[in-house]
N, C-alpha and C positions, 0 to 999 in steps of 0.2 A: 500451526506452521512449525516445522523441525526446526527451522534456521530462525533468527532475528528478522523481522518484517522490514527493517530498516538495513538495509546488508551495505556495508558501508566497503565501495572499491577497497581500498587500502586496510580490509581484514586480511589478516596473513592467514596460509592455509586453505581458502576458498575460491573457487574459479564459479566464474557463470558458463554453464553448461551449455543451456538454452535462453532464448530471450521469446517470450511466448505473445505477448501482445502487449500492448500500451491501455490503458484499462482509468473510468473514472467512476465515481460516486459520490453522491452527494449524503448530507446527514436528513434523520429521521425530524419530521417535521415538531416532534412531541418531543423531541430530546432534551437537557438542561444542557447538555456541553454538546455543543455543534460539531465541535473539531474533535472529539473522542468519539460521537455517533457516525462520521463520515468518516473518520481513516479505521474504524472496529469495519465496516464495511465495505470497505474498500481491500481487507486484510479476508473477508467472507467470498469476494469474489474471486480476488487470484487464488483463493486454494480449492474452488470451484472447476478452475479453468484449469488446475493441476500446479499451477504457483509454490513454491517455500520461499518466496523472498519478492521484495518488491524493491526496485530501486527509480531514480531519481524521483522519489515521492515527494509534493508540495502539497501544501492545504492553501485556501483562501477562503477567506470568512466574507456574505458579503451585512457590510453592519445594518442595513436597513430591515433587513427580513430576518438575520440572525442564522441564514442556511448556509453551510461549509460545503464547500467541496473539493475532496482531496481525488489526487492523479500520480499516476508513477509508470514503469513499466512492470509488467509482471515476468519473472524469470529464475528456473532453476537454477540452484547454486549447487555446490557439491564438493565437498574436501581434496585436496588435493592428496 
């Protein structure tokens, strides 16, 4: 991704272009870190769907199974 995955509104210098879809994934079953295997994959699909940035991104873990799943919207950003 060109931009920071994490595009945080109140960067100066960057507008949201487009806003492409709202997008979820969950972590790989074999993973050691849940919440780094679902948000790396979550970051594989908006730049799939044509994504550089994903905002209002959240993760939740759930503790019993140890499976993460992170969500955000997926949405071009671009310099002003």
């Amino acid at each position: 991704m060109k931009y920071d995955c994490y595009y945080n509104k109140y960067h100066r210098g960057m507008k949201i272009a487009k806003t492409i879809n709202a997008i979820e994934e969950k972590s790989n079953m074999v993973s050691l870190n849940a919440r780094e295997s679902a948000r790396r994959n979550l970051e594989k699909k908006a730049e799939e769907i044509g994504a550089n940035a994903i905002i209002d991104f959240k993760i939740r873990q759930i503790p019993l199974t140890g499976v993460a799943h992170a969500s955000g919207a997926a949405v071009i950003v671009e310099e002003i």
